[in-house]
Every structure is written in structure tokens, then in C-alpha cells.
C-alpha positions in Angstrom: -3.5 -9.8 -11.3 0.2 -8.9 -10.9 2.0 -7.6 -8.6 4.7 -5.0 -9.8 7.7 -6.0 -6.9 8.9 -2.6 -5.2 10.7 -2.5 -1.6 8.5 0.8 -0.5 5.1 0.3 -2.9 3.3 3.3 -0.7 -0.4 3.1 -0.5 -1.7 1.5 -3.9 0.6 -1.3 -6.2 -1.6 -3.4 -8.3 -2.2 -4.2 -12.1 -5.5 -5.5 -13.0 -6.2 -6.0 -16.6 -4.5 -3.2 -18.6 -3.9 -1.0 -15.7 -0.4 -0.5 -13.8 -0.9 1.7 -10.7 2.1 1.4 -8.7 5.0 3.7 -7.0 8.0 3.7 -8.2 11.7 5.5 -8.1 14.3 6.4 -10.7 15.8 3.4 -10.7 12.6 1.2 -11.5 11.4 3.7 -14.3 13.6 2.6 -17.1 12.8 -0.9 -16.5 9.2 0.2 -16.9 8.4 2.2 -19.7 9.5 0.3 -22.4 7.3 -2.8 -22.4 4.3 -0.3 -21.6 5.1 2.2 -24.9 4.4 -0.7 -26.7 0.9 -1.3 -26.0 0.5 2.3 -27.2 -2.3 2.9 -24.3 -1.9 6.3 -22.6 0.0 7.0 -19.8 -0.7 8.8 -17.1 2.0 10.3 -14.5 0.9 11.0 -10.5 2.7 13.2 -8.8 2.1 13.1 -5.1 3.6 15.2 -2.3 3.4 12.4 0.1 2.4 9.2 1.2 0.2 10.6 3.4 -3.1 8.1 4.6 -5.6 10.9 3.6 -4.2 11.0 0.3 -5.3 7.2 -0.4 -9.0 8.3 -1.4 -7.7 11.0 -4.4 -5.4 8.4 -5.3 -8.0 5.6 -5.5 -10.4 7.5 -7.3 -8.2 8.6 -10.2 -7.2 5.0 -10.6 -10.9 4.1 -10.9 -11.3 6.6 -13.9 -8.1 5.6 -15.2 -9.4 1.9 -15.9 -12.4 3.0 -17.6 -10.3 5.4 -19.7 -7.5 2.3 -19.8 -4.6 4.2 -18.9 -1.3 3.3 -17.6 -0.7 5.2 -14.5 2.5 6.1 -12.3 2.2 7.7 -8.7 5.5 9.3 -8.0 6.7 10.7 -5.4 9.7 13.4 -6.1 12.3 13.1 -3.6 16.7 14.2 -3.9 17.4 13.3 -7.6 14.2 11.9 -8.8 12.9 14.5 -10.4 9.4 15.5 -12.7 11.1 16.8 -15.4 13.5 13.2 -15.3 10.2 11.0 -15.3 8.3 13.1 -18.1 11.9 12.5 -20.0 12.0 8.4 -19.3 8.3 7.9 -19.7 7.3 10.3 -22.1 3.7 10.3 -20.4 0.6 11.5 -22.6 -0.8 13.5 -19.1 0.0 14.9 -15.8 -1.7 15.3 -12.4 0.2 17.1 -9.9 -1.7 16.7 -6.6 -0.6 17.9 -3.4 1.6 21.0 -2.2 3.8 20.2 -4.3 6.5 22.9 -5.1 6.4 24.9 -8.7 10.1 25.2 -9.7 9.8 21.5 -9.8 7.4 21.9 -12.7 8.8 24.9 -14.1 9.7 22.8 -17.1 5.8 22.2 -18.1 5.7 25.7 -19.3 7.7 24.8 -22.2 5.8 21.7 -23.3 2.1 21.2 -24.2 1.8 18.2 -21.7 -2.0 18.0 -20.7 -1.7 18.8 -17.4 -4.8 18.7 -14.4 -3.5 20.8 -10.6 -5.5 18.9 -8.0 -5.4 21.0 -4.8 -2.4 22.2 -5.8 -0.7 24.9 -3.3 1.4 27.3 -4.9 -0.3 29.9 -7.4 2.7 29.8 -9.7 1.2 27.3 -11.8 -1.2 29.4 -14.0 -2.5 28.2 -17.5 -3.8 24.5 -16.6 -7.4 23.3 -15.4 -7.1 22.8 -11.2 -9.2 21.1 -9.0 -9.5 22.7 -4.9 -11.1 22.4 -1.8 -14.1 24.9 -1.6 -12.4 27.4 0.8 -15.3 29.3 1.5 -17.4 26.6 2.7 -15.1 24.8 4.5 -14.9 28.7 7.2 -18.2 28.2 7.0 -18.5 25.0 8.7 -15.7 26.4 11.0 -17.0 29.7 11.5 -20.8 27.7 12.4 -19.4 25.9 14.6 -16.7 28.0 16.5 -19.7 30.7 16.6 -22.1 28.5 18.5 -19.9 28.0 21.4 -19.5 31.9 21.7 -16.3 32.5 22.1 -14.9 36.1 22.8 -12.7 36.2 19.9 -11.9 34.3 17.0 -8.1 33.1 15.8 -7.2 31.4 12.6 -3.8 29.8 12.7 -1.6 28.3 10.0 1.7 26.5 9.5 1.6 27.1 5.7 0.9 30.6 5.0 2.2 31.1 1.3 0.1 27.8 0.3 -2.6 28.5 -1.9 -5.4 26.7 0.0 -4.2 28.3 3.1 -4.5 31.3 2.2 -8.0 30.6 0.4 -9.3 29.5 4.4 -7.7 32.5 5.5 -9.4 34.8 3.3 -12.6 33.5 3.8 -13.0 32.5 7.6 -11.8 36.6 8.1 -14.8 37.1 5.7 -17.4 35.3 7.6 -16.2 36.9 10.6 -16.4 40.4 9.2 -19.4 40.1 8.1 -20.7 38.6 11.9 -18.8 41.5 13.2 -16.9 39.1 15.2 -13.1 40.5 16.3 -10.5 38.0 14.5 -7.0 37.8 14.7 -4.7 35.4 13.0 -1.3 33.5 13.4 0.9 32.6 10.3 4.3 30.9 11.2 7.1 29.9 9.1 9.3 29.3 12.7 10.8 26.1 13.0 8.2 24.5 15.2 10.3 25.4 19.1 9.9 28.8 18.2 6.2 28.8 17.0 5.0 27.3 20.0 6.4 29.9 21.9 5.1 32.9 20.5 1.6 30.9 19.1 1.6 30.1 23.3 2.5 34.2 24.3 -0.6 35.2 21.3 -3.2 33.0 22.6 -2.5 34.4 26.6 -2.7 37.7 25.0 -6.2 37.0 23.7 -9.5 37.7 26.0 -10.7 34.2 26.6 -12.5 32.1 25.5 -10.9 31.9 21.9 -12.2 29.9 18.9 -9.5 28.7 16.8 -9.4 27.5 13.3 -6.8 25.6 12.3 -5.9 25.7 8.6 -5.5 21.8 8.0 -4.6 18.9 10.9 -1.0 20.0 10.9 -1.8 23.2 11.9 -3.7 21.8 15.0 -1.2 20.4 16.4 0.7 23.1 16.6 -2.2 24.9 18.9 -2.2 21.9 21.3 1.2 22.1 21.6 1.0 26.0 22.5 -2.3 25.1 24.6 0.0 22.9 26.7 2.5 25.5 27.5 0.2 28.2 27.9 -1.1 26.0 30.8 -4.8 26.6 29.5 -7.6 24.4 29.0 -10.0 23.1 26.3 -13.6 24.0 26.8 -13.0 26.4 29.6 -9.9 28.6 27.6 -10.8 28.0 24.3 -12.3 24.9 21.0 -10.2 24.0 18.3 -11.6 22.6 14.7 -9.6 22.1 11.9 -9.4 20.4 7.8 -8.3 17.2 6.5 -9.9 14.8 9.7 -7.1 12.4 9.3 -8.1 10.0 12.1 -4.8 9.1 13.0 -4.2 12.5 14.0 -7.6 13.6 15.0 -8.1 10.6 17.4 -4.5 10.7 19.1 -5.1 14.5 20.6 -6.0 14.9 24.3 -8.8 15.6 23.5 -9.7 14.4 20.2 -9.4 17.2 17.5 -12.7 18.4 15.6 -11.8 18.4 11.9 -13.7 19.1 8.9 -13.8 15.9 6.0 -12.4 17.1 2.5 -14.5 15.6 -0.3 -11.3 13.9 -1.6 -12.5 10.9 -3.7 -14.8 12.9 -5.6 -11.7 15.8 -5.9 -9.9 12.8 -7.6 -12.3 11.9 -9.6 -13.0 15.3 -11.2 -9.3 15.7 -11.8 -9.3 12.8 -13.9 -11.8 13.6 -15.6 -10.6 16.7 -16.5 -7.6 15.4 -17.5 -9.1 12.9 -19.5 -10.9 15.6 -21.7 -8.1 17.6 -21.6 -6.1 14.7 -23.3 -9.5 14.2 -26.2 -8.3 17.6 -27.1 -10.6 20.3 -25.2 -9.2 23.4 -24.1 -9.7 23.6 -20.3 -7.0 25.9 -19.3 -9.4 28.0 -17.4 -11.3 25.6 -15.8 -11.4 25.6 -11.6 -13.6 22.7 -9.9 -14.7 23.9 -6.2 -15.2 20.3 -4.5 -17.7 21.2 -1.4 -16.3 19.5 2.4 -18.4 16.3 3.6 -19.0 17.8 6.7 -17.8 18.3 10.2 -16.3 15.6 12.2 -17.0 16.9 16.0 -15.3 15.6 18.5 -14.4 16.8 22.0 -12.2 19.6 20.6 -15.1 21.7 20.0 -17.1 20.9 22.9 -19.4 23.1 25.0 -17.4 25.6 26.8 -17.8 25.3 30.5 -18.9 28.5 32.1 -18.6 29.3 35.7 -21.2 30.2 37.6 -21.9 31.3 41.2 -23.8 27.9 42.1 -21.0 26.2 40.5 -18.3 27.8 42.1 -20.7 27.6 45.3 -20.9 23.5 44.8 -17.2 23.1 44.6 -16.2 24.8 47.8 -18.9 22.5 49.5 -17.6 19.2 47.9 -14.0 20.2 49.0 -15.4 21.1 52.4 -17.6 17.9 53.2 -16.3 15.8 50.8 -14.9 13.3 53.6 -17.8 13.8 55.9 -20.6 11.1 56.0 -23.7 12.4 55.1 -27.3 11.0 55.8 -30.3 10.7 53.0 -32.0 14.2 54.8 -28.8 16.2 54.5 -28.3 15.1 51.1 
């Protein structure tokens, strides 16, 4: 095993027998793709939008079916001059996977080459003619809608920070169908405000609202704009309102007061299909049709989405006493 040396490797840099998964930059690609031409194996370019933690899974999982397939794979990450179209020119790879949100005048230049190429949950619709791999939207408001519904909430609010994105607006469409067809009232909040501004008005909307609200949060990102407006709106979770959102990143899910409920994205079997499809792709089938739903894993639920607390006269009544006798001694009898 070798190590390929890089100052910023991101999640994965290994090379065990033929393989090379690694992450490079420009100025490490011209270095590269000579010595690996002349094995004449297949190569295989990545393109990530970010080194995100959640993405490590995908990532993993197409480098598992690229070393039965014995490809040589490149997870890039396109940032300032580094360019797609400048690594398809200096590796001349023999397929594509563009995962991520990644942004389609970026691979505007694919439309004039017959490059197989795979779209794993890719976010723009401007990238029509190849096979793509997404997130099934509809169950994933399911799960939401389940969950949010069983707390019985007064009305329902879907919020996102990514409104043009295709699998935004996939949730979107289909948590506003689940609702509609429960006859449950539903409003929504799409922001493209810098994030100052969003809170505000996302703060003014939810005080608007009759209360308690269920809230659906497009993906973790989009949750923490909510507790951001929760905490200027002065209201509180499980009395005001329960949160749940997609993606269940645990570094952000755990770090929320209180811990955020999020739903699990299948995402090493999303990988794996997308290389698979690319590796028929590349054996010559036509697959430029071809859409793969991936179903969620399931609900993570943590205290986000908790039982709302409802006052009741007792309640109220045992409060006033406790703040009444609270200092008083009281004997076994009077207890």
C-alpha cells in the first residue's frame, strides 16, 4: 500500500493494488496522469461538492466498486481555477460521477463530449441526458410528515435554504403532498437572504404561525437556520413547536440545544448504484434515461421532535403550589 503525498488529502487517500483513490488539485494532476495512462486501466473522475463528513459513505462505496471494476479513480473537488473541464482535459478520464450540488455551467462542456457520465444526487435540473442517482423525496416527507403528524401540531412549515436545488424542491413537492392529502394547513419558507436576514424574517413567519408548528427542515443546513430563528423568536421546543430534518450528520445533529431529529440518507448504497451505473454505462449500454430512487434508512429521533408539552389546568394548578410552598417544610400527611 502507498500513500499518494498531498498537503490537504480530504476524507479518503489510499492505493491498494491497482487502485488510486486520492484528492488532488491542478497542480498534482499533471504529475499524475501520465504514469497511470500507461497501465491503460480506466479512469474514473469524482467530482465532489465538498468535503463534507456525510459524504465519506458515497465516496467509500464507489471506491469499493471501483476495485472490483479496477479503475483508477480521482475525487476532485472544483475550487477558483481548478476546473472540470481542465481535469477531463489533463486526465482524459474514460467516466464521470458528479456527486453533490454541484453547479451545471461547470459541466456545460459535457454536452459536447460523449463522456459516460452518472449524476449522483445531483441538484440542479440543468443536466438532462445522463443516468442520475437521488434521494427518494417522497419517502423521505413521509418519514417527516409521520412523525411531525403524531405530535399534532396546529400547522405544518417546510423550510429551506436551497430552494432552486433539485432535491429541495423534490421534499418540497412531496411533504406539501402528504399534507394535502391529510388536509393538514402547510405553509413554507424558501430563503435565498444572506443568513442575518433570513433569521429575521424565518423568526417574524414562525410568530405569525398558530402554535404549535411542525417544521421540516429540507436537509441539516436548513435546521440550523430554524434554531437560529427559534432563538430570537424567544420560543421553545416541545411547547412552540418540533423540528426534523435530512442528512443526520452527527456533528451537527448532536451539537443543537436540543439535539436535532434528522432523517439517515441511504448514501453507501446511493454510491454504490452510481457506480454501477457508470460502470455499465462505460460496457457500452445506453442508460441516458435511467433515475435510481435510493429509499432513507430511517429516522434518527432525538429531542427535537419530542412530545409537545401541553398545559393543563392541574399542571398549571401544581406550579402555582410549588412556587407557593416550595420553601415551606412539609410533613409525610401533607405531602
Amino acid at each position: 500500500m502507498r500513500i499518494i503525498p498531498h498537503a490537504n488529502p480530504g476524507p479518503v487517500a489510499y492505493c491498494e493494488r491497482k487502485i488510486v483513490a486520492h484528492c488532488v488539485t491542478l497542480d498534482t494532476l499533471r504529475a499524475l496522469v501520465i504514469p497511470y495512462q500507461a497501465l491503460r486501466m480506466k479512469t474514473v473522475l469524482i467530482f465532489a461538492r465538498s468535503r463534507e463528513i456525510r459524504k465519506i459513505d458515497k465516496l467509500m462505496a464507489i471506491y469499493d466498486v471501483g476495485r472490483s471494476e479496477s479503475w483508477i479513480m480521482h475525487c476532485l473537488y472544483p475550487d477558483g481555477a481548478f476546473t472540470p473541464a481542465n481535469a477531463v482535459r489533463i486526465l482524459k478520464p474514460d467516466g464521470i460521477i458528479i456527486e453533490g450540488s454541484a453547479n451545471t455551467r461547470d459541466f456545460a462542456f459535457l454536452r459536447h463530449q460523449k463522456l459516460p457520465t452518472v449524476l449522483l444526487d445531483f441538484g440542479t435540473s440543468g443536466m438532462s441526458g445522463h443516468p442520475i442517482v437521488l434521494s427518494d423525496a417522497t419517502k423521505i416527507a413521509e418519514l417527516a410528515f409521520r412523525e411531525l403528524s403524531a405530535l399534532d401540531p396546529k400547522h405544518l412549515l417546510f423550510v429551506s435554504r436551497f430552494p432552486d436545488l433539485q432535491w429541495s424542491r423534490a421534499r418540497q413537492k412531496a411533504f406539501r403532498a402528504q399534507c394535502a392529502q391529510s388536509a393538514k394547513p402547510c405553509a413554507q419558507f424558501l430563503s435565498k437572504q444572506d443568513p442575518f436576514s433570513a433569521v429575521d424574517s424565518l423568526a417574524s413567519r414562525l410568530l405569525s404561525l398558530p402554535r404549535p408548528i411542525g417544521i421540516f427542515a429540507a436537509n441539516d443546513e436548513s435546521a440550523e437556520l430554524v434554531y437560529r430563528a427559534v432563538e430570537k423568536a424567544r420560543l421553545r421546543f416541545g411547547r412552540d413547536l418540533t423540528l426534523v430534518s435530512v442528512d443526520n450528520d452527527p456533528l451537527v445533529c448532536g451539537n443543537h440545544n436540543p439535539p436535532l431529529s434528522s432523517i439517515s440518507q441511504n448514501a453507501f448504497l446511493a454510491g454504490q448504484t452510481a457506480a454501477r451505473l457508470l460502470a455499465r454505462v462505460m460496457s457500452g449500454e445506453s442508460l441516458s434515461s435511467e433515475c435510481v430512487l435510493v429509499a432513507p434508512q430511517g429516522l434518527t429521533r432525538r429531542a427535537s421532535s419530542a412530545a409537545l408539552c401541553k398545559e393543563t389546568t392541574l399542571a398549571r394548578s401544581l406550579i402555582r403550589d410549588i412556587c407557593e410552598n416550595g420553601v415551606k417544610p412539609l410533613s409525610v400527611p401533607e405531602l
